[in-house]
C-alpha positions as CSV (number, residue, x, y, z in Angstrom):
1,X,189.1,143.3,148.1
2,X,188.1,142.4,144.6
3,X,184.8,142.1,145.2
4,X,184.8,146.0,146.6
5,X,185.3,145.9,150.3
6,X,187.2,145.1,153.4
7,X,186.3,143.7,156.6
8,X,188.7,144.1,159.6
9,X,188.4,142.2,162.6
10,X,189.9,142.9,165.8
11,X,189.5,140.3,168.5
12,X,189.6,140.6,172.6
13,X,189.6,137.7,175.1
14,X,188.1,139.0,178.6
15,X,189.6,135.3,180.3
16,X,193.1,136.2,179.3
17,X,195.6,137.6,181.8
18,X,195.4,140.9,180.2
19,X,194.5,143.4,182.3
20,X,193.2,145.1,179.4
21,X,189.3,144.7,178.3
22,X,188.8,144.5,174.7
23,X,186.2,147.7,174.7
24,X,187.9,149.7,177.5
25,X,188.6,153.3,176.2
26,X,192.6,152.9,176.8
27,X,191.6,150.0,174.1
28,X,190.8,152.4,171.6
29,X,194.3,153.7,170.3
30,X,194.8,149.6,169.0
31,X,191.8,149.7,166.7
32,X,192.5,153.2,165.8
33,X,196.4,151.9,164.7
34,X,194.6,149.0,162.9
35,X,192.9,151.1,161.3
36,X,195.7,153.2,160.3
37,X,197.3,150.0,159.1
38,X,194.6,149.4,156.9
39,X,194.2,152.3,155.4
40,X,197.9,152.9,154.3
41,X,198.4,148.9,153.1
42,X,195.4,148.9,150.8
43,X,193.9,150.4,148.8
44,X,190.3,151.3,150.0
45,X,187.3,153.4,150.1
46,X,188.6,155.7,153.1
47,X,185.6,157.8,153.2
48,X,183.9,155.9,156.3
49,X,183.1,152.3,157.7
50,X,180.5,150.5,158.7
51,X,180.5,148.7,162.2
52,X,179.1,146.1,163.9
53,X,180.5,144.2,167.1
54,X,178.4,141.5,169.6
55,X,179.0,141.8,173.2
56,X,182.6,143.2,173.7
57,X,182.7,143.9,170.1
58,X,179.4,145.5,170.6
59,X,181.1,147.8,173.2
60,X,184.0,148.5,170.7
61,X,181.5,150.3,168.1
62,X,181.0,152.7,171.0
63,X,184.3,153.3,171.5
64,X,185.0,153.6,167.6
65,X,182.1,156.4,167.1
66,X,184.2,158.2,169.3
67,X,187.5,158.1,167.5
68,X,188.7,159.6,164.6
69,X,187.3,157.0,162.4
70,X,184.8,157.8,160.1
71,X,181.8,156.0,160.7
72,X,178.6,155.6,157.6
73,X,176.4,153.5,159.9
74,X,177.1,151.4,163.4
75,X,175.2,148.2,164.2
76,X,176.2,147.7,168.0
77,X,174.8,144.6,169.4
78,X,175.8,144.9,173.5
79,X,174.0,144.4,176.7
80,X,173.1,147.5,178.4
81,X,174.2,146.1,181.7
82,X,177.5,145.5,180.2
83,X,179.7,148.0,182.5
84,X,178.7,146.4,186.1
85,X,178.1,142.8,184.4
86,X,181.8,142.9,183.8
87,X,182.8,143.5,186.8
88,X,181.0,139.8,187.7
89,X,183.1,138.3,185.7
90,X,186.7,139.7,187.0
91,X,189.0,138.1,189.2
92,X,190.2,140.0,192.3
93,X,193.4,141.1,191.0
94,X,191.6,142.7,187.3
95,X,188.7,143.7,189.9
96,X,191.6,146.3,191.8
97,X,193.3,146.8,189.2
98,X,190.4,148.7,186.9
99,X,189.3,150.1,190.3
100,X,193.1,151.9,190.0
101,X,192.6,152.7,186.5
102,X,188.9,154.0,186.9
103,X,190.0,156.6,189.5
104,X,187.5,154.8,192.0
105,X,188.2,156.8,195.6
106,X,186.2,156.3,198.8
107,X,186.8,155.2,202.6
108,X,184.7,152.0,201.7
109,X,186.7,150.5,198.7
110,X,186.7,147.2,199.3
111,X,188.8,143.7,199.9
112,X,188.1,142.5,195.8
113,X,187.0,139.2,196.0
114,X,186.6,137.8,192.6
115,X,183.6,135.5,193.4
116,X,180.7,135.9,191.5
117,X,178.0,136.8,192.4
118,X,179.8,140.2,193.9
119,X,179.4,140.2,197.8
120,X,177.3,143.5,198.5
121,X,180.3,145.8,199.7
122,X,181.8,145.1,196.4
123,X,178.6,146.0,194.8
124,X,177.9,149.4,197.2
125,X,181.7,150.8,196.4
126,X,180.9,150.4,192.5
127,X,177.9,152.3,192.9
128,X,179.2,154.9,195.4
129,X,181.6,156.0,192.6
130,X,178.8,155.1,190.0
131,X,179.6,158.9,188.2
132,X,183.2,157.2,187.3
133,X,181.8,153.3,186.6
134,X,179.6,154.8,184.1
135,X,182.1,157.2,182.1
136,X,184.0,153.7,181.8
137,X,181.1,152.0,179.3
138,X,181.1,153.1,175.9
139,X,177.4,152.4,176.3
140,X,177.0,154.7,179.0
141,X,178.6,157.3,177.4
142,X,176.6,157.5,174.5
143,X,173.0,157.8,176.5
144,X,171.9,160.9,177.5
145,X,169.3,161.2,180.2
146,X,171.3,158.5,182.1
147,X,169.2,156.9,184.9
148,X,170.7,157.5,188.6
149,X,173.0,155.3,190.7
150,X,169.7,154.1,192.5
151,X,167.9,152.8,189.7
């Protein structure tokens, strides 16, 4: 603060046995609160911030520009596989459980697994419901033009 500026750092752990992800959009109202925190502790420039996050972090900036923050300039650094990568990475009980969350439907849902690489009817269900895996990612979100469930 006495040298003019403030950096806030929020910090997610994918391995914990959270069932929340650190850039999911029910993640959002924590940084926004933080935020809030900030703002009415200290005595800052509230007129905007400047972002930058890398991987989860890099998903969080998404999220961010579409709060009530006021961003000057975003420096997102985030694979743009990140949604589906993810999903790699869950075990079976986080796999069904952001299944639930996502509003994921369909006759074919299957048995999650939790092995990695994702067996193929894991891999088919996520992109039969692509329209809804996609709306998840703040990356996603952001593009327009978005390429189909086939590419």
């Amino acid at each position: 603060l006495k040298e003019g500026y403030a950096i806030m750092d929020m910090d997610g752990d994918m391995s914990s046995s959270s069932e929340v992800h650190s850039y999911a959009p029910w993640a959002r109202q924590s940084y926004e609160q933080g935020y809030q925190w900030v703002i009415d502790n200290f005595n800052i420039y509230t007129d905007g911030v400047l972002l930058t996050g890398r991987s989860m972090g890099g998903g969080m900036c998404f999220e961010i520009l579409q709060s009530h923050i006021p961003v000057i300039a975003a420096c997102p650094i985030v694979p743009v596989c990140n949604t589906l990568w993810w999903w790699n990475y869950m075990n079976a009980t986080r796999r069904s459980s952001a299944a639930k969350r996502l509003g994921l439907t369909g006759d074919d849902a299957p048995s999650w697994s939790g092995t990695s690489p994702m067996p193929s009817a894991e891999w088919n269900y996520l992109k039969n419901n692509f329209d809804k895996v996609v709306k998840y990612s703040p990356f996603w979100r952001c593009i327009d033009n978005l390429p189909s469930k086939d590419i």
